[in-house]
VOGU-3710 file (C-alpha; in Angstrom, 3 decimals, decimal comma):
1> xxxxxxxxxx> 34,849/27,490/9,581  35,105/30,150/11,859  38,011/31,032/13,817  38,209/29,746/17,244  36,550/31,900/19,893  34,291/31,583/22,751  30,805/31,426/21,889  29,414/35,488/22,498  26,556/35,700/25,453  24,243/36,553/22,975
11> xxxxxxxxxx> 24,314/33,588/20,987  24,415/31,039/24,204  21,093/28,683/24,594  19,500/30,145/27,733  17,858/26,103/28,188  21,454/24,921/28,499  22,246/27,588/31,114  19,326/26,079/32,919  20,176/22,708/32,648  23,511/22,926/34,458
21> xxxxxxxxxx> 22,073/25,483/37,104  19,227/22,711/37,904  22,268/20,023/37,612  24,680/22,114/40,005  21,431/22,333/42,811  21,453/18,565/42,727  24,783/18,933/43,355  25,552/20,554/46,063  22,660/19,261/47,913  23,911/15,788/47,214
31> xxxxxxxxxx> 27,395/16,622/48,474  26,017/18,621/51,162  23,999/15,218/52,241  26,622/12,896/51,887  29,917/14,434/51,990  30,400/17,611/53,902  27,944/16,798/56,667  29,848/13,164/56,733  26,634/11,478/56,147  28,420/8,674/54,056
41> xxxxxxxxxx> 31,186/8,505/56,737  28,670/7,376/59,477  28,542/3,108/60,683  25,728/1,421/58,904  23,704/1,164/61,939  23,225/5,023/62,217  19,985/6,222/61,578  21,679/9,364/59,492  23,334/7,009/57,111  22,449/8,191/54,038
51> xxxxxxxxxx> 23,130/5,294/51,988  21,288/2,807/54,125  19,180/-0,102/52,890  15,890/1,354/54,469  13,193/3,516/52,785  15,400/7,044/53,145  18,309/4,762/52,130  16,539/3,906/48,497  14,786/7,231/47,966  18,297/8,910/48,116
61> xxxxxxxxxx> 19,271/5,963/45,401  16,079/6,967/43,445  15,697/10,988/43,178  19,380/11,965/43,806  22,110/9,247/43,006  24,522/9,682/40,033  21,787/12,193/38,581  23,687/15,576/38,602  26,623/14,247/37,387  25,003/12,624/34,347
71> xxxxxxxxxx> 23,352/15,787/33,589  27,040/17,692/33,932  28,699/15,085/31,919  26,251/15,075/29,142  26,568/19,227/28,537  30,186/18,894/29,200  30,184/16,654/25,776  27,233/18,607/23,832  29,582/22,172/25,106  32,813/20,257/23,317
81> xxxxxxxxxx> 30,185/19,355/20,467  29,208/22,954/19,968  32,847/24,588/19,699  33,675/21,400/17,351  31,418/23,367/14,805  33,147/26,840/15,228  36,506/26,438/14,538  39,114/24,404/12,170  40,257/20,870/13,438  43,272/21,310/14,649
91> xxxxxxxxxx> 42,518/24,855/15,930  39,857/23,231/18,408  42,307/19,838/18,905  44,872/22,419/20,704  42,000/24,529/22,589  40,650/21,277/23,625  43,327/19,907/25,199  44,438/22,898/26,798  40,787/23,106/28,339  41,414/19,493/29,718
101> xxxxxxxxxx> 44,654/20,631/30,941  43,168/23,557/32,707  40,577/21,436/34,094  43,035/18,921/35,599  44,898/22,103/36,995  41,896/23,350/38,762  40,958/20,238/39,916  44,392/19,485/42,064  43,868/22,600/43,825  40,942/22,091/44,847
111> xxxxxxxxxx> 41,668/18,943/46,393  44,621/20,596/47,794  42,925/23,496/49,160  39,426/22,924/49,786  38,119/19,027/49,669  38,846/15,410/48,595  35,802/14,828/46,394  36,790/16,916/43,737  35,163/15,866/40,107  37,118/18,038/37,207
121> xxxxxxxxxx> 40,086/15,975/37,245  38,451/12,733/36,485  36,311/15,185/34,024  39,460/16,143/32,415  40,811/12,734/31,830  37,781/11,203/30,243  37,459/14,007/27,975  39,938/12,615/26,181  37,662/10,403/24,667  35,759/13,016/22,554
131> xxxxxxxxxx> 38,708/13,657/20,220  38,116/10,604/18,203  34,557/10,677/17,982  34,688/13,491/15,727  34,897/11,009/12,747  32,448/8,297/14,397  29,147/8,131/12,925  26,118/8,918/14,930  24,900/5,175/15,508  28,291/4,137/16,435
141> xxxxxxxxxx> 28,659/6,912/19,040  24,905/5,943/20,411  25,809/2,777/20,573  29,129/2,907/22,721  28,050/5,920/24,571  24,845/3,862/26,320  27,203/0,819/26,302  29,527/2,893/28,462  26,465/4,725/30,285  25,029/1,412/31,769
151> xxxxxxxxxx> 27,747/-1,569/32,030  30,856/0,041/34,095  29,416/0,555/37,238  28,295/-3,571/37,225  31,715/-4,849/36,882  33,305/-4,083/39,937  29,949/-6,937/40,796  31,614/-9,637/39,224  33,310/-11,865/41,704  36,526/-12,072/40,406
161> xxxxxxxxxx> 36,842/-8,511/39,033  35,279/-7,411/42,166  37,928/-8,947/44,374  40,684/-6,868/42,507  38,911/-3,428/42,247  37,194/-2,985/45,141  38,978/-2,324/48,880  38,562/-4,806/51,644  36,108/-3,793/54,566  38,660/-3,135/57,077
171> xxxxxxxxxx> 40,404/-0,197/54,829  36,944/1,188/54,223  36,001/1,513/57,504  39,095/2,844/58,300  38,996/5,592/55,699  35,554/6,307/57,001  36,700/7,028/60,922  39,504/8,840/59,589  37,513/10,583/57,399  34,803/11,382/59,809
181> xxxxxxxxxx> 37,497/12,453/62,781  38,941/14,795/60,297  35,385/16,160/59,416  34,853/16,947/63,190  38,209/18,177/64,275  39,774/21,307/63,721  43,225/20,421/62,624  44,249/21,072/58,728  47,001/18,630/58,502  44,956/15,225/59,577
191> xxxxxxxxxx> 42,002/16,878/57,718  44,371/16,694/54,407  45,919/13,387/55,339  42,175/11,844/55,515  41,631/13,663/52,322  43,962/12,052/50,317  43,210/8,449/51,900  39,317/8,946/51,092  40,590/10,552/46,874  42,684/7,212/46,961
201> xxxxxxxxxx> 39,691/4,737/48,226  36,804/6,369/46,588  38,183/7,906/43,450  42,179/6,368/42,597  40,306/3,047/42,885  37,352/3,587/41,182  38,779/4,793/38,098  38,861/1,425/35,891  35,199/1,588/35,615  34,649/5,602/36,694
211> xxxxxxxxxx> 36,209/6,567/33,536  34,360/4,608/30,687  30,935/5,590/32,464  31,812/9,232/32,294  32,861/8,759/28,806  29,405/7,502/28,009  27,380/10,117/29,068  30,422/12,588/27,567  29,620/10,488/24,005  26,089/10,669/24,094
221> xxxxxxxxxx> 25,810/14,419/25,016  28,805/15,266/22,001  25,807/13,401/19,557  23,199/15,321/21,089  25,492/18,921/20,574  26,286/17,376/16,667  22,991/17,269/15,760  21,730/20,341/17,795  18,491/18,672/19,583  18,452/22,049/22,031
231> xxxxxxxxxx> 18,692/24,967/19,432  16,524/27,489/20,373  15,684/25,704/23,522  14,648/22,636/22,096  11,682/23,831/19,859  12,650/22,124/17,150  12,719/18,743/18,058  9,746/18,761/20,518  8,385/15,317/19,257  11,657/13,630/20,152
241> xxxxxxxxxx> 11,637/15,122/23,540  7,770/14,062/23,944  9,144/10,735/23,210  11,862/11,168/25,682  9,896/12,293/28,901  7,428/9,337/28,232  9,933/6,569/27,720  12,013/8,107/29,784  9,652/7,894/32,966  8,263/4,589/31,975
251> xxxxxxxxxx> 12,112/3,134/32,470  12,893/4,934/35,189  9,552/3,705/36,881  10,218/0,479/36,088  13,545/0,797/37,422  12,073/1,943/40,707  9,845/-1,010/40,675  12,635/-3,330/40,768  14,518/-1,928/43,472  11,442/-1,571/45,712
261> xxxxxxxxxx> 10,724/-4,847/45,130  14,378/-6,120/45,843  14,526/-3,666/48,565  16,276/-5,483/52,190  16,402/-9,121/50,169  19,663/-11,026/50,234  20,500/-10,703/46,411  23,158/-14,039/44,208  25,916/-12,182/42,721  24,084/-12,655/39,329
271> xxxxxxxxxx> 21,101/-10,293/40,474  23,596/-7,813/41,653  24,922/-7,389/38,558  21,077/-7,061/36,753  20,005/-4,969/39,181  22,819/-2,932/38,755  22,180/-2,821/35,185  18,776/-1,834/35,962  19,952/0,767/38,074  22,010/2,743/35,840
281> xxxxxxxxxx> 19,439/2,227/32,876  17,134/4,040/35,428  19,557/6,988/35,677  19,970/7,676/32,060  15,993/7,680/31,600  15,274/9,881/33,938  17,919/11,981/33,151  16,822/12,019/29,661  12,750/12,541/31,369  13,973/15,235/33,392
291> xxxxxxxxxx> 15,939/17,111/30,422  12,896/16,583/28,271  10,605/17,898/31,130  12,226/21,274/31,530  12,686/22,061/27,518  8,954/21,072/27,457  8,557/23,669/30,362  10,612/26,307/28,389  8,113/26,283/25,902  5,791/28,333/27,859
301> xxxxxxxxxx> 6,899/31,612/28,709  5,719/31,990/32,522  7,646/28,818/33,041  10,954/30,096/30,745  10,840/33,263/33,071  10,644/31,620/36,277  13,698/29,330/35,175  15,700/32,159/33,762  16,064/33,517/37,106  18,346/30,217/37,516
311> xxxxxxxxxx> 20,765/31,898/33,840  23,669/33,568/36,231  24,777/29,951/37,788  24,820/28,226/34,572  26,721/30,817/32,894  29,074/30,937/36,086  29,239/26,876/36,433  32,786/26,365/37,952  33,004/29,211/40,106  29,283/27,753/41,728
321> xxxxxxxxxx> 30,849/24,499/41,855  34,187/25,124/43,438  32,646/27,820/45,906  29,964/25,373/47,092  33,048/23,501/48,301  34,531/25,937/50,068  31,246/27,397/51,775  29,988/24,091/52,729  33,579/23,094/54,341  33,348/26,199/56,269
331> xxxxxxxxxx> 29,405/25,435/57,274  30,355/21,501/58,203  33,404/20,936/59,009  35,016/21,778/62,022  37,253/24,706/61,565  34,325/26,265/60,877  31,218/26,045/62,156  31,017/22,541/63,120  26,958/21,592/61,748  28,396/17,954/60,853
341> xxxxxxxxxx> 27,839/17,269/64,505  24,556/18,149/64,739  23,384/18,336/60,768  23,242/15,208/58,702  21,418/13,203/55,930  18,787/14,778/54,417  18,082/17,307/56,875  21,752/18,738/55,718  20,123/18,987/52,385  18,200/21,821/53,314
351> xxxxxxxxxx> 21,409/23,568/53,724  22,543/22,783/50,667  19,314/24,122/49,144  20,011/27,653/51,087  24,071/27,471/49,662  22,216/27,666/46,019  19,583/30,010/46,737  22,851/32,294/47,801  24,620/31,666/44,829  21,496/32,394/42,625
361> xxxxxxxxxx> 21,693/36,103/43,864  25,638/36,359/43,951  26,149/35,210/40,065  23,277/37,647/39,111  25,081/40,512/40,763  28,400/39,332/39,326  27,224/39,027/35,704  25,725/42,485/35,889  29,505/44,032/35,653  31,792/41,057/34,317
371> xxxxxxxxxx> 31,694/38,485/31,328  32,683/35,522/33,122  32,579/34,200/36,315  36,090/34,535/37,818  37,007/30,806/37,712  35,340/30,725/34,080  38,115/33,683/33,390  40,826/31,621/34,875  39,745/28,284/32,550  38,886/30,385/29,265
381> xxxxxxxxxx> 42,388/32,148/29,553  43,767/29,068/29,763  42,171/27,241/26,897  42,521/30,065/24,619  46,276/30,758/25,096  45,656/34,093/25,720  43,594/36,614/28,179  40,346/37,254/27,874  37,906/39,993/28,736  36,701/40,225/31,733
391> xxxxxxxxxx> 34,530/43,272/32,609  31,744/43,928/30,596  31,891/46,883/27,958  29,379/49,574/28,196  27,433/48,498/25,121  27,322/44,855/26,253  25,646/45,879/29,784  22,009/44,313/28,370  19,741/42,834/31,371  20,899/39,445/32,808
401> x> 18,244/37,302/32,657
//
């Protein structure tokens, strides 16, 4: 094998690129939604509670919920996938765990600096689970990986599980006020107090089934990157993505169906757990319909030049990610500009929408002189053991696209 270096720009899968630019959009416009405009903070009984039981309530559940992240789980496995086939084992065993390590690093900052919600330190301890698929055979890892995908998320629904895992009432409505007072005010130390209280309730306790379901989709995206389904951009294995987008929106249809139906009925504890089920076989399908979609679309070159304009964030995914953070804290919260008292729910979304539309233009400009995003510098440095290049030699100063 070859020795262990970064894969060169010109060799990268411009699809990919899109993928996690498409994924990060979702993202900051979900956080943007929910988080930073306290959305998910508000009582039940407000009208801009974003996870209500209403119609705005399950439309959020439907289009947005749990989507991004999928998407950013599955290329973070099909990325570790892809390096697996560069270098010697214990060459990219070392790397990879130094990656992690970085990851974790980055992470903690940024819940000490910027916000609580912070993913890449969750990221960096369920990647731990793609060492030892490297000898698994492709059905196995299938199997576990939609195992994992589907069933976590359901088990905190089980009465007796549920009674250990999940917080009473009163705490979470405390974290909430707290949360939401610290959102509004202008103060740094109760913001970072309420912080750490809503990382503890929402993330700290989550873990037991957090982790496995982010393994899944890590598992299933390492098999996709093994047997290199999005080679030049998918073309050749359009049949399977036909497939895909079909089946795909068929489940995820009938997954809609379901919760429509369900929608404002008191639900046994046994139909909670199968419509949970339901639920998170909906994500994965239209995950997998919305992946297909856009390598379908990347087929035709109008559409693959309209998307490409999307390349610079994908290429420059943790610097978009951790400066969405820190723009939308200064937007929302209230040592900034204060819009969480007057923006929320989905009409915050449209800010989020504008943060990305920014970014689009920034990483373009950035990528005309450098390599790497600055963060990406930071993490690659890190995983390789040594520094990396950073500004882009005159030879290498081809068009961004």
């Amino acid at each position: 094998m070859a020795d262990l270096a970064p894969v060169p720009r010109s060799e990268r899968e411009p699809l990919l690129d899109v993928l996690r630019a498409l994924a990060l959009c979702v993202v900051v416009t979900d956080n943007v939604m929910t988080t930073f405009s306290g959305s998910s903070f508000l009582p039940k009984t407000s009208p801009d509670y974003i996870h209500n039981e209403g119609l705005s309530g399950m439309l959020f559940r439907l289009l947005m919920g749990l989507r991004s992240m999928t998407v950013m789980s599955f290329l973070f496995g099909l990325g570790f996938s892809i390096q697996l086939t560069r270098a010697k084992d214990s060459e990219v065993t070392a790397m990879y765990l130094r990656r992690l390590t970085g990851m974790f690093a980055l992470g903690m900052c940024h819940i000490a600096l910027v916000w609580w919600g912070d993913i890449l330190w969750i990221y960096a301890l369920a990647g731990l689970v793609l060492l030892p698929c490297r000898k698994a055979s492709t059905r196995t890892l299938i199997g576990i990986g939609l195992a994992l995908a589907i069933l976590p998320r359901a088990i905190p629904l089980i009465p007796f599980v549920g009674t250990a895992l999940v917080p009473d009432e009163t705490a979470i409505r405390q974290m909430k006020e707290s949360m939401l007072a610290a959102i509004y005010g202008t103060e740094h130390g109760p913001m970072f107090t309420a912080h750490l209280r809503t990382l503890f309730y929402v993330h700290v306790c989550n873990l037991p089934w957090f982790l496995p379901w982010l393994a899944g989709r890590f598992i299933l995206g390492f098999v996709a990157g093994r047997h290199r389904i999005f080679e030049n951009n998918g073309a050749n294995h359009l049949p399977l993505f036909r497939k895909l987008a079909i089946g795909g929106a068929f489940v995820a249809l009938l997954g809609g169906a379901v919760r429509i139906t369900l929608m404002g009925r008191e639900m046994a504890p046994e139909l909670k757990f199968v419509v949970r089920l339901v639920d998170d076989t909906a994500v994965v399908a239209s995950v997998a319909m919305g992946i297909s979609l856009v390598v379908l679309l990347m087929q035709n070159a109008r559409w693959q030049r309209w998307l490409s304009v999307l390349i610079p964030v994908g290429r420059t995914p943790l610097t978009t990610y951790l400066s969405q953070s820190v723009i939308a804290t200064f937007l929302f919260y209230g040592w900034g500009l204060g819009l969480a008292r007057h923006v929320q729910g989905p009409k915050a979304g449209l800010v989020g929408l504008a943060i990305f539309m920014v970014q689009i233009a920034i990483a373009g400009a950035w990528l005309r002189r450098y390599e790497l995003g600055p963060l990406e510098w930071v993490w690659r440095t890190l995983a390789y053991g040594k520094r990396q290049p950073m500004r882009r030699q005159p030879r290498s100063l081809e068009q961004v696209v």
